[in-house]
C-alpha positions in Angstrom: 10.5 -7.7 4.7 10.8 -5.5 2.3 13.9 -2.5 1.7 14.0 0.2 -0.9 16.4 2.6 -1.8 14.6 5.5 -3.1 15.0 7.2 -6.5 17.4 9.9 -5.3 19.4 7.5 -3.5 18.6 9.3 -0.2 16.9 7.0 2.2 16.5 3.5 2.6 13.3 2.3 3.3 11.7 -0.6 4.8 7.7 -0.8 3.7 4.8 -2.9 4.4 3.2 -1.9 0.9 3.9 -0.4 -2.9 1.5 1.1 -4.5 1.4 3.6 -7.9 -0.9 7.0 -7.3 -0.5 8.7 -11.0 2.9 9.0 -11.8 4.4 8.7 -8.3 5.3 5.0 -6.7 4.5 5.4 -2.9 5.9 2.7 0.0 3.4 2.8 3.4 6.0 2.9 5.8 3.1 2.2 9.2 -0.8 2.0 10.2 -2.6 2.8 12.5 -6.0 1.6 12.8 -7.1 5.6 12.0 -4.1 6.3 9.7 -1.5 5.5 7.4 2.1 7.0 6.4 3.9 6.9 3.3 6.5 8.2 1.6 7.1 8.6 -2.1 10.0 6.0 -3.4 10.4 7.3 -7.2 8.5 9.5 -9.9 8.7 8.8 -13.1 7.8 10.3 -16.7 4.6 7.9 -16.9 2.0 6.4 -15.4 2.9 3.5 -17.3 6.6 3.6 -16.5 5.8 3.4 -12.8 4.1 0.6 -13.6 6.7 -1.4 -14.8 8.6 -0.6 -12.1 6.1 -2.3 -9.7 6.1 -5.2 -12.3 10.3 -5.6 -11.8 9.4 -5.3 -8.2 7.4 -7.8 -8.1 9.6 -10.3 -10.5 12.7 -9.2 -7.6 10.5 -10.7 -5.1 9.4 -13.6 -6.5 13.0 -14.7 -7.2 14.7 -13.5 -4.2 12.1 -14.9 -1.4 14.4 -16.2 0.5 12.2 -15.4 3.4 13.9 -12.8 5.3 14.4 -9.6 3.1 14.6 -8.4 -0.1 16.3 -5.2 -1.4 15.4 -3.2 -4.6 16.9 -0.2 -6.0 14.4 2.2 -7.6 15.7 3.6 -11.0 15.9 6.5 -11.6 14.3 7.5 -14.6 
């Protein structure tokens, strides 16, 4: 399981999926079979910055898999 605070510090989120659309890092929160919701975790001055961000996600999860939840604070620039 997976829990983000979002850039602004506003909401804490628990997503199934992160994924990078331009400069914008987006968390699916649900599916449906016919549709999808999402909200925007962060935006960030780059494409390529948002990228690293999913590439410090990623390193969080690999050492935190403790098999229950992980949490991960998006930055915020």
């Amino acid at each position: 399981m997976l829990w983000l605070i979002t850039q602004g510090k506003q909401s804490l989120v628990n997503v199934r999926e992160v994924t990078v659309k331009g400069k914008t890092i987006e968390g699916i929160v649900d599916s449906s079979s016919l549709d999808q919701w999402s909200k925007t975790l962060g935006k960030y001055e780059s494409k390529e910055r948002a990228m690293e961000i999913i590439i410090d996600l990623s390193g969080k999860l690999e050492e935190e898999s403790n098999g229950i939840s992980t949490l991960f604070h998006m930055p915020d620039k």
